[in-house]
C-alpha positions in Angstrom: 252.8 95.6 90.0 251.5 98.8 90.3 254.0 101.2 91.8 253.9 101.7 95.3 253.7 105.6 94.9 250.3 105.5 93.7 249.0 102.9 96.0 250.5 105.1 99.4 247.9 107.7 97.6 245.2 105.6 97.8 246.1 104.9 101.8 246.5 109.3 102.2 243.2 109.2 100.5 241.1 106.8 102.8 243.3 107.9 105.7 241.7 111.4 104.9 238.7 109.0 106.9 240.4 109.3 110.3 238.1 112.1 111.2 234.1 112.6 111.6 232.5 112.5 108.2 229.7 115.5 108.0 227.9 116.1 110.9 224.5 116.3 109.3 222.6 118.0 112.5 225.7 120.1 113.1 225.3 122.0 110.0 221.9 121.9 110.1 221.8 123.9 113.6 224.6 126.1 112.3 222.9 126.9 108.8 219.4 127.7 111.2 221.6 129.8 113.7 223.2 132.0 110.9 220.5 134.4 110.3 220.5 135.3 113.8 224.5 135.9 114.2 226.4 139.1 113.8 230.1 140.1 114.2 232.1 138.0 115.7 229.9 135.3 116.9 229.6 135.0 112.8 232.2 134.8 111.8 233.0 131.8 114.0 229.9 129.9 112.4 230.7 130.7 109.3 234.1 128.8 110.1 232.6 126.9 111.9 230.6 125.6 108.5 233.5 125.6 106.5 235.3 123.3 109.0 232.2 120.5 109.4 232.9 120.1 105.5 236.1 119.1 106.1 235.4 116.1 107.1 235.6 112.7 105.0 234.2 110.3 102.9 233.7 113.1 100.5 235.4 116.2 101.4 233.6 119.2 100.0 235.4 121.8 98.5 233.1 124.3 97.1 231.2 124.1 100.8 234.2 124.8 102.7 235.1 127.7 100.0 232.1 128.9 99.8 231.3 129.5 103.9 235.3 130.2 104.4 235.5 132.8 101.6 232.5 134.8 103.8 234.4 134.6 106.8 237.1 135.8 105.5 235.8 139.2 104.1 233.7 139.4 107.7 237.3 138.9 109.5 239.0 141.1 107.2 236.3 144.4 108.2 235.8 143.5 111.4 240.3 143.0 111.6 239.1 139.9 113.6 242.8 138.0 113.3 241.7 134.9 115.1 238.9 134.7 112.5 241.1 135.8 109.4 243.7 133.3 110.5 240.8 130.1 110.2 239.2 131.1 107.5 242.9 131.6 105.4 243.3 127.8 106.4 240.0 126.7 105.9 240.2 128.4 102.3 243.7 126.4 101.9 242.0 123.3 102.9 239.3 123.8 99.9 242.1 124.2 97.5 243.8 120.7 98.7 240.8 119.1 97.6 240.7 120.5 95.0 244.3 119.3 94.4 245.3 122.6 93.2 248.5 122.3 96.2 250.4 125.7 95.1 247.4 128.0 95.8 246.5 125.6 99.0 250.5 125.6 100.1 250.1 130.0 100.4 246.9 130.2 102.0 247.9 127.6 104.8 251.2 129.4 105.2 249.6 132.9 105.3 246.6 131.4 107.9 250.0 129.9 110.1 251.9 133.4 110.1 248.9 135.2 111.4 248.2 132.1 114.1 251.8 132.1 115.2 251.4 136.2 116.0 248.0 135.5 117.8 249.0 132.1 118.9 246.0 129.3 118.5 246.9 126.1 118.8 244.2 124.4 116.5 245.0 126.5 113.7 248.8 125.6 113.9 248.0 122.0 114.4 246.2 122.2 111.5 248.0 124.2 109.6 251.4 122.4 109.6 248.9 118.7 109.4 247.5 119.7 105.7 251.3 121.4 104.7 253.1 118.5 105.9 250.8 116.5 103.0 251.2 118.6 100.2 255.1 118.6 101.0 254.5 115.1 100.6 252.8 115.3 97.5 255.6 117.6 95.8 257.9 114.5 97.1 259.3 117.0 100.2 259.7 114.2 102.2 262.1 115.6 104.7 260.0 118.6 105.5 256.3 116.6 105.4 258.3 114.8 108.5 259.1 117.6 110.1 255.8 119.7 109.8 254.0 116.4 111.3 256.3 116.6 113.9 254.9 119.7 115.1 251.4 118.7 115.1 251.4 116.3 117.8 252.4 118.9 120.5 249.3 121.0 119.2 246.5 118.7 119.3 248.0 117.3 122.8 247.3 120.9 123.9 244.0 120.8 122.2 243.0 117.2 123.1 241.5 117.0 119.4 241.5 112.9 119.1 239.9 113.1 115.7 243.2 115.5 114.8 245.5 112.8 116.2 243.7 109.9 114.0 244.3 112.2 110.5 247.9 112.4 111.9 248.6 109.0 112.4 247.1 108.5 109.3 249.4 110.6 107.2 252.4 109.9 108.5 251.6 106.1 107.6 251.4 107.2 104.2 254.7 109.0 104.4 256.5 106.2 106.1 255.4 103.6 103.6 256.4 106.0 100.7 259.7 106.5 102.6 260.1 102.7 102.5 259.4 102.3 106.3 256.9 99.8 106.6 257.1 99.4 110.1 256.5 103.1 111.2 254.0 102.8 108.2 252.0 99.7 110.1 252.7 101.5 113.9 250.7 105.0 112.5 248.2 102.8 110.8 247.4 100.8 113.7 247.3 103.9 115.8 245.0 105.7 113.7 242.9 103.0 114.2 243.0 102.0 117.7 242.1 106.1 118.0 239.2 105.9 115.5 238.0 102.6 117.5 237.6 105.0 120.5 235.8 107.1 119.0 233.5 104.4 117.8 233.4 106.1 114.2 231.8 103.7 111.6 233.3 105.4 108.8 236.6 105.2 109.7 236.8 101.6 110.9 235.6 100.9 106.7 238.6 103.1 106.0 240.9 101.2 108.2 240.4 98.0 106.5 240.8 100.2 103.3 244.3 101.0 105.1 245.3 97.5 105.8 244.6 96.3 102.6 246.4 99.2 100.7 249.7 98.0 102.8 249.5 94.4 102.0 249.2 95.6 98.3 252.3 97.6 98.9 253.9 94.2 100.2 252.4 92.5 97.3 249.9 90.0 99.5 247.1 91.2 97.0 244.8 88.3 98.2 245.2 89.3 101.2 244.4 93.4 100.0 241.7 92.1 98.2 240.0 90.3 101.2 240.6 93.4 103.7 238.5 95.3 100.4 235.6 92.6 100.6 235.2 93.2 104.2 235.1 96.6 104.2 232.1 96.2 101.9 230.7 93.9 104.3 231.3 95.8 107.2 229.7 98.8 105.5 226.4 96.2 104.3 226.1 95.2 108.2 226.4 99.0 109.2 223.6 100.4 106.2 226.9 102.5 104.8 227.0 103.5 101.7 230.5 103.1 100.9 232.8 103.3 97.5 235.0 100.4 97.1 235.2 100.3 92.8 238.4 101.9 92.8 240.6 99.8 95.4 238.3 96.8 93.6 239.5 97.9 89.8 243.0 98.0 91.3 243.5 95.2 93.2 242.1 92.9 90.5 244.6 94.4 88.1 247.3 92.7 90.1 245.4 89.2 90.1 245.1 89.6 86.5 241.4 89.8 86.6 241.5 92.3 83.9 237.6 92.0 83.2 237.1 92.5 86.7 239.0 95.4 86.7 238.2 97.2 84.1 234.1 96.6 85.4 234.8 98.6 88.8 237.0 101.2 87.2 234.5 102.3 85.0 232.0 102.1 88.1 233.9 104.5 89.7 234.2 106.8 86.6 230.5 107.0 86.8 230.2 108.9 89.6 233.8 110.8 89.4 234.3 111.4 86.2 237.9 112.2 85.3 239.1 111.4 88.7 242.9 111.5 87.9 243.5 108.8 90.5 240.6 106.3 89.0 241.9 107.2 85.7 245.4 106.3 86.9 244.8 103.1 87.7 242.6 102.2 84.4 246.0 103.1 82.2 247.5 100.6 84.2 245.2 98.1 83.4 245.2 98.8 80.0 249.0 98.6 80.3 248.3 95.2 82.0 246.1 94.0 78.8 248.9 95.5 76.9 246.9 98.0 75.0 249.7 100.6 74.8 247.6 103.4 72.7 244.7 103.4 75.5 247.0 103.8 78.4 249.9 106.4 76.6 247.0 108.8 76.2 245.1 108.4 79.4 249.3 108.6 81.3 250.1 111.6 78.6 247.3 113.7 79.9 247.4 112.6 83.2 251.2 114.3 82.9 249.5 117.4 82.4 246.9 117.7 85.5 249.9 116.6 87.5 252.2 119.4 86.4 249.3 121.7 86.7 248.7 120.5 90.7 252.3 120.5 91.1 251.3 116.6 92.5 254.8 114.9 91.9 253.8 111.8 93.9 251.7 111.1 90.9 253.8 112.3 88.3 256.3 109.7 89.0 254.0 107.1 88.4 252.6 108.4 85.3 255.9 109.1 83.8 257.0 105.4 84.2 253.4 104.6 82.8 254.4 106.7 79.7 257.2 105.0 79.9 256.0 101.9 79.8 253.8 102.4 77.1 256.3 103.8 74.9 258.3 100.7 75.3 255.3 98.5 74.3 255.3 99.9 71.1 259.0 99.5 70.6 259.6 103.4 70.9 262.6 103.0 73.1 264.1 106.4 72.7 261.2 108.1 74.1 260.3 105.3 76.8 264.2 106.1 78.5 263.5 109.5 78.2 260.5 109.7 80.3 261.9 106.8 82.8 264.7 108.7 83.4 262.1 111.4 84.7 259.9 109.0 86.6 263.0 108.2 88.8 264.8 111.3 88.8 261.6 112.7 91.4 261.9 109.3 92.9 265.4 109.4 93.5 264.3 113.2 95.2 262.0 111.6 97.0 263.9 108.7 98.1 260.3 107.0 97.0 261.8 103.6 97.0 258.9 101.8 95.5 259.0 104.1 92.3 262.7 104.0 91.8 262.3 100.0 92.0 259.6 100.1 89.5 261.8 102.7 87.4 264.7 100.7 87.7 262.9 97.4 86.7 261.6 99.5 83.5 265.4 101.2 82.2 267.2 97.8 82.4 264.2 95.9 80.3 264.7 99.0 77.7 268.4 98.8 77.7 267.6 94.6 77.8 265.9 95.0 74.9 268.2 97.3 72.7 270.8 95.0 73.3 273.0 97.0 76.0 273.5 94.5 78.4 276.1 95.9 80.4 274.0 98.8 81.3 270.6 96.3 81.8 273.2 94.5 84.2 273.8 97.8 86.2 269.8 99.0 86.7 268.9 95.3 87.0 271.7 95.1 89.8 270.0 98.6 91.5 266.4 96.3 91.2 267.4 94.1 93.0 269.8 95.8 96.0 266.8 98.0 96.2 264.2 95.9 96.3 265.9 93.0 98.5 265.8 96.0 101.1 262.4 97.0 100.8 260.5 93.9 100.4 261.5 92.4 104.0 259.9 90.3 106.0 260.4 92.0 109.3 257.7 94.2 108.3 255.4 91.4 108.5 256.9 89.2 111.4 256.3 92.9 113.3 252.6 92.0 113.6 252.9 89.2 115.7 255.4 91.2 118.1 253.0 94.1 118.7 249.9 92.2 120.1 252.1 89.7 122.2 254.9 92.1 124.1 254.9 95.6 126.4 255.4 98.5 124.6 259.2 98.8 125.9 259.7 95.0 124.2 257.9 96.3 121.0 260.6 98.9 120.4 263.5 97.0 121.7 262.2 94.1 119.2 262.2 96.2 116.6 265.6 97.9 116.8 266.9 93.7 117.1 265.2 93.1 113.6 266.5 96.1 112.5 269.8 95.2 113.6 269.5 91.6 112.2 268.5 92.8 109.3 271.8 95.1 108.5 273.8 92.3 109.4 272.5 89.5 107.0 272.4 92.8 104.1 276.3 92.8 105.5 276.8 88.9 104.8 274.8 89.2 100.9 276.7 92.2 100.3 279.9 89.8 101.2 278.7 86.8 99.4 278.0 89.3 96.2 282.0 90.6 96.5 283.2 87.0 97.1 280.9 85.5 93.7 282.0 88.6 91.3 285.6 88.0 92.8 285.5 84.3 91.7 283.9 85.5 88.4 286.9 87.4 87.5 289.4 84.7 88.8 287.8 82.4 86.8 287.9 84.7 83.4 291.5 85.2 84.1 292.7 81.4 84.6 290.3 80.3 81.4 292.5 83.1 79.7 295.6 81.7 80.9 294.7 78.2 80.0 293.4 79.0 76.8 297.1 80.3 75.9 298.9 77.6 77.6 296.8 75.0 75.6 297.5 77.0 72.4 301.1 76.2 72.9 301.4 73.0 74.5 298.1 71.5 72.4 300.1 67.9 71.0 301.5 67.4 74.7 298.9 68.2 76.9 295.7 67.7 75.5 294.0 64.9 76.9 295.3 66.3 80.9 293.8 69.8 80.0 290.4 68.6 79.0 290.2 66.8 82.5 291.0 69.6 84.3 288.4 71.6 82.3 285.6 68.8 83.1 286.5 69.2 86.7 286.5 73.1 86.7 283.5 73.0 84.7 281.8 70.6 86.7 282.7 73.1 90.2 281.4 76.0 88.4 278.0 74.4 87.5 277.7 73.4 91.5 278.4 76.4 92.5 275.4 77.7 89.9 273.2 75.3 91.2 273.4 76.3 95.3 273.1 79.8 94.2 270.0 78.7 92.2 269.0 76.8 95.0 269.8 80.0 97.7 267.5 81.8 95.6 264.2 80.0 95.6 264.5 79.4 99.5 264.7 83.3 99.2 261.3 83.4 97.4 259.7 80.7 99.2 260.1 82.1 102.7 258.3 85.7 102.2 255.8 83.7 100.1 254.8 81.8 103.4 254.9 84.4 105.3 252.2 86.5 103.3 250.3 83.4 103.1 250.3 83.4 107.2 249.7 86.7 107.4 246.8 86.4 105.5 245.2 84.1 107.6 246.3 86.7 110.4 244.7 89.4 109.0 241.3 87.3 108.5 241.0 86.0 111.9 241.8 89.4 113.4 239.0 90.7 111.8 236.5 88.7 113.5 237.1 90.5 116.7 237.9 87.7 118.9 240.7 89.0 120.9 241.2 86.2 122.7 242.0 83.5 119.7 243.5 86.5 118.0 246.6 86.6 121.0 246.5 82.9 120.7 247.3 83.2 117.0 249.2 85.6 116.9 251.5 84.1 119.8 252.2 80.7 117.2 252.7 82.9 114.6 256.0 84.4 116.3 257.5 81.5 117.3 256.6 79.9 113.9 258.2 83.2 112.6 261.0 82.9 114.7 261.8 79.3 113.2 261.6 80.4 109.6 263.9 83.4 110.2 266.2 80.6 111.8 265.9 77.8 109.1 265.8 80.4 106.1 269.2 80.6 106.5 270.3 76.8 105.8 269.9 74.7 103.1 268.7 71.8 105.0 267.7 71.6 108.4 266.4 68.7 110.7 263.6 66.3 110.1 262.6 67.4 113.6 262.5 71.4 113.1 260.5 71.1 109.8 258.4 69.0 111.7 258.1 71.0 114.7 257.4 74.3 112.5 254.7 72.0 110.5 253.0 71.6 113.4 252.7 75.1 114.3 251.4 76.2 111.1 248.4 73.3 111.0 247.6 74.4 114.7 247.4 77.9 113.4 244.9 76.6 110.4 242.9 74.2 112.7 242.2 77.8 114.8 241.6 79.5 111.8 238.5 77.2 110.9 237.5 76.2 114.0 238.3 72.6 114.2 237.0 71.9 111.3 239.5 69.0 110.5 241.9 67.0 113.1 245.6 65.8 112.1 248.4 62.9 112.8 252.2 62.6 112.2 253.4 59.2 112.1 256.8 58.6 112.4 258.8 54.7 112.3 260.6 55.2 115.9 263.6 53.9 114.8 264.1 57.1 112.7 266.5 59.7 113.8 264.2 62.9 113.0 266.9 65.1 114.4 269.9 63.4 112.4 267.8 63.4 109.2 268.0 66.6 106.7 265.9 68.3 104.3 265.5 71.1 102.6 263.0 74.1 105.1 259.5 74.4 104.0 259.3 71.4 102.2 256.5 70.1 103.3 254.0 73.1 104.2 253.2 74.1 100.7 251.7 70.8 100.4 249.5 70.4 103.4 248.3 74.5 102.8 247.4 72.8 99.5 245.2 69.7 101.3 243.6 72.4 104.3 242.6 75.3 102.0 241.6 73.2 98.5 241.2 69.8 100.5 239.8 69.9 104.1 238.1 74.0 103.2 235.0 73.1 101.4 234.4 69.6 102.8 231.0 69.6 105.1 232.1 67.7 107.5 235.0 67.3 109.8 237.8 66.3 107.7 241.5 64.3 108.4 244.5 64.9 107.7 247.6 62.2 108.0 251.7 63.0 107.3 253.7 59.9 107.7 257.9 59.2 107.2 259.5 56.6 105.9 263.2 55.8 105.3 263.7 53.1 102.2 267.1 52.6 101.7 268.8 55.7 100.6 265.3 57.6 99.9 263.4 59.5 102.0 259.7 59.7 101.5 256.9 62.1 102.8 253.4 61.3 102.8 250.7 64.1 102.9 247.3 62.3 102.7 244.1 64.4 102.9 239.9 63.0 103.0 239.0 66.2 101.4 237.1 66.7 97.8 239.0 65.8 95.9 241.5 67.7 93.0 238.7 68.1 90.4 236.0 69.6 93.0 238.3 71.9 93.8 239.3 73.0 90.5 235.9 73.6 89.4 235.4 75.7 92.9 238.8 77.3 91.8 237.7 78.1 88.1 234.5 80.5 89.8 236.5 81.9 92.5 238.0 85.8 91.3 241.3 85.1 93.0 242.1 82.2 90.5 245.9 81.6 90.6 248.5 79.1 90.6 250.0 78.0 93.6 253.2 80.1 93.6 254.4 78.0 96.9 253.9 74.7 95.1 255.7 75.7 92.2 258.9 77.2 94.1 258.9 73.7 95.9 259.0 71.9 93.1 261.9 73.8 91.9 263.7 73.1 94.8 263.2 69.4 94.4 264.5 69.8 90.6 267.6 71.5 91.7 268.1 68.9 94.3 267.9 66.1 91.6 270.9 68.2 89.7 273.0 68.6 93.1 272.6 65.3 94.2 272.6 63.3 91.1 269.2 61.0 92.5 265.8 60.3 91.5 263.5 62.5 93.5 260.0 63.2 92.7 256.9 64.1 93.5 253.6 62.2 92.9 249.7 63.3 93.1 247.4 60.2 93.7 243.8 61.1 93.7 241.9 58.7 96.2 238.6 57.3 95.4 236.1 55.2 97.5 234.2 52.2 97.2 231.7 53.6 95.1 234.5 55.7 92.8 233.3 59.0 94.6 236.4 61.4 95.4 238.0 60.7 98.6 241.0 62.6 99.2 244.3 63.6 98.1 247.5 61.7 98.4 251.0 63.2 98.0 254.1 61.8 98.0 257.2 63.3 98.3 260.5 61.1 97.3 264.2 62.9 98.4 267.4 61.7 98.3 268.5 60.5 102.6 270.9 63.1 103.9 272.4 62.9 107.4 273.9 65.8 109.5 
């Protein structure tokens, strides 16, 4: 995965969007007004100037130098302070484009020592917006939150909306990098709500630019990739010429599409050459590919520009890429060494997402030098860390904010917070109890070893049974932790898979469906939160939550297919148990490879049936069949294996080992009369278990 650092840079850098790109006539009646100005009334178009290049998708430094530098000798003659003052920030702002932040950090703090003696509100609000961001970059996260803090009572007083929108925007990158993805989505959606207003084309591209870059940071990189395609399709409706190569170049890193990736990086590297941020992400690709010597020397001088921009955000992931590289080519002395650096700024920072990513790096090295009590410890810190940061509240927290007040929103989100602490409370418990019954067990195999060693011709045949027995506790014990785990991956899996299905409806504008959707989505939310935390729940509840899902998919493509759950009424649905989610990653599999791509309106039929001590569930499906949809599969550029089916499949493994029954599951593909595809058949065999 590329680390999150670099990918909250990529949000900063299309959230720099939240404002009016170039007014075109603007500078065109400023440049024609010029000739005629003098004095004062100069001065301010020469500002004036500077300012309008401000503005994204391409910021122009040398413009905004170029006018601001004028100004400032005018302002300086004349002792015009006001003028002084905006032409020292607009010559700051030319320099954080440049990325040189040490030179931009002194002009913007000279420009807000002369506003705050001749007090100007735009200036400050500007002023501590742009210092707050390179605080940020030097991984001054404490003081980035309290400069933007500041902003919002100036551009309040100003009324500057399009100031607001680059606020919002920032702090979502902050947030995120501070490993708050909630504040991260509220500032995101605000920013865009604001930009909506102001009915700027641009920055709607750059919203979807947003989304996508924090369902990356989630890991949902189908759903990234799909926010990235619509932007491109927004901007083909809208005649917009708009950049996507580098998000592209990334994204398709992370679905291993290295061809693909490697294609749009380049692209981009056409038109920026050396972009430090394009050539970033093409070491990690080549890290990807495992082409070590490419990517150490694009990381090794990327180390360098860094340091020279004093841009740690970036550093930290370069470092780990040196890292990384180093360890490729078995060079593990240097690979800790520069690891060790990567997370120390994290660790500054509190940049969660890096110090995961570090942490994951240091305990493969120490892995594989064979120091396994210290690959335990930063393995151990992996996975505390990331546990924490990889919730699903932040995702649930979409359905709450477009179906409850504003009062509800905030009082919902201090409950998940809440929740959240205590089930981190009852891990953190389980954790103490399992190590606690680790070293019990070490100590009473000890003791046993030494009473068999003395008592071996007496008690032989007694101890072995006792040592079956313990050994046959222990290996239960194994197997529900085992089993604990995959119900931990399978549940944020299905979320991102919902969520991406959100995201896509959404995006068709139709507010009305969208609150409809998004009100099944809680309440199927709701019941996974609930279930997630059992290993089997009811026939009924898996039912119930089944239903809500294909509901949700029948909205999602308009009717397109119709559906029927048989059950024998002498069943006891709510007496019967299974494991949660056990039947969804199947019928996902029959609507979006099934049902999807067939023409007309297709059917799909889930029936229950009790045989003696065997449960089976039948997922049947009139779609195209397994091999159509392979071949549409093999062409499609998100190619993957179904990570929801695999999990599942798991599960029913483990519960073949815990129960000591047959289960399986079988595929039947269905044919017609002429042999044509008709359909897909599953059925799913567990062992009966009653509450």
């Amino acid at each position: 995965m590329k680390t999150g650092i670099i990918l909250l840079m990529e949000i900063a850098l299309s959230g720099n969007c939240f404002a009016q790109h170039p007014d075109r006539k603007a500078i065109t009646a400023l440049l024609t007004e010029l000739p005629h100005k003098n004095g004062n009334q100069k001065i301010d178009c020469l500002n004036s100037l500077s300012e309008e290049y401000w503005w994204a998708p391409r910021p122009n430094p040398d413009s905004i130098f170029f006018y601001a530098n004028q100004a400032f000798r005018l302002s300086k003659n004349t002792g015009n302070g006001y003028g002084m003052a905006m032409a020292k920030l607009n010559l700051g702002i030319s320099e954080y484009y440049r990325r040189n932040y040490p030179q931009a950090e002194k002009d913007i703090l000279e420009s807000l020592g002369m506003s705050e003696k001749d007090y100007s509100a735009k200036i400050l609000g500007y002023g501590y917006l742009y210092l707050g961001s390179i605080h940020y970059l030097k991984n001054e996260n404490t003081n980035a939150e309290r400069d933007y803090d500041k902003v919002t009572s100036y551009f309040d007083e100003t009324g500057d909306e399009e100031g607001k929108g680059k606020l919002c925007a920032f702090q979502c990158v902050l947030y995120t990098a501070m490993g708050n993805y909630i504040k991260g989505f509220e500032y995101c959606q605000k920013s865009l709500v604001i930009r909506t207003k102001l009915n700027d084309n641009i920055c709607v591209l750059a919203s979807y630019n947003n989304f996508g870059n924090l369902f990356k940071a989630a890991g949902d990189y189908e759903g990234a990739l799909d926010c990235y395609q619509k932007s491109l399709q927004y901007a083909k409706i809208k005649n917009i010429a708009w950049d996507q190569n580098e998000p592209l170049g990334s994204i398709y890193c992370r679905l291993n599409r290295y061809d693909s990736s490697f294609y749009y990086l380049f692209q981009s590297l056409k038109k920026t050459p050396n972009d430090p941020i394009i050539l970033q992400s093409l070491s990690e690709t080549y890290l990807a590919r495992k082409e070590y010597d490419s990517a150490l020397i694009i990381s090794t001088n990327l180390l360098e520009s860094f340091n020279k921009s004093d841009d740690r955000v970036h550093l930290m992931t370069a470092l780990l890429n040196v890292g990384r590289s180093y360890a490729g080519k078995n060079n593990f002395s240097a690979a800790l060494k520069f690891a060790n650096e990567g997370i120390t700024l994290a660790k500054a920072a509190h940049a969660q997402q890096c110090m995961i990513d570090g942490y994951q790096l240091i305990s493969s090295i120490y892995s594989r030098t064979g120091h396994f009590d210290s690959a335990f410890s930063y393995l151990n810190k992996y996975t505390v860390l990331k546990d924490s940061v990889l919730t699903h509240k932040f995702l649930s927290r979409l359905s709450y904010y477009a179906s409850v007040s504003e009062d509800d929103k905030k009082q919902a989100t201090l409950t998940l917070l809440d929740k959240d602490n205590k089930i981190k409370e009852v891990q953190l418990k389980q954790q103490s109890l399992v190590n606690k019954i680790l070293i019990g067990s070490i100590f009473v195999f000890t003791l046993l070893g030494l009473i068999l060693f003395r008592n071996f011709s007496l008690k032989r045949n007694n101890d072995l049974l006792e040592n079956k027995g313990k050994q046959a506790e222990l290996q239960q014990q194994a197997a529900e932790l085992k089993m604990q785990t995959l119900r931990t991956q399978m549940n944020p899996h299905f979320i991102f898979n919902c969520l991406n299905s959100i995201n896509r409806f959404i995006l068709e504008n139709n507010k009305s469906d969208s609150s409809r959707y998004l009100n099944k989505f809680s309440k199927l939310v709701r019941m996974i939160l609930q279930n997630s935390q059992s290993s089997f729940i009811s026939l009924k509840s898996e039912l119930e939550s089944l239903e809500l899902y294909i509901e949700m998919e029948i909205m999602r493509f308009d009717n397109h297919f119709s559906y029927k759950i048989i059950i024998p009424p002498e069943l006891s649905i709510s007496m019967l148990k299974v494991p949660p989610l056990i039947l969804q990653p199947y019928v996902e599999n029959a609507v979006w490879h099934g049902l999807m791509h067939k023409e007309e309106k297709g059917e799909l039929l889930i029936e229950v049936l009790q045989k003696e001590n065997d449960l089976f569930l039948k997922i049947t499906d009139n779609g195209i069949g397994r091999k159509q949809a392979e071949r549409i599969a093999s062409k499609s550029a998100t190619k993957y294996k179904s990570m929801g089916l695999l999990l599942t499949a798991d599960r029913i493994a483990m519960m073949q080992g815990t129960n000591g029954n047959e289960s399986a599951v079988i595929i039947n593909d269905l044919v017609d009369a002429d042999g044509e595809a008709a359909g897909t058949e599953v059925q799913i065999k567990i062992p009966v278990k009653y509450d």
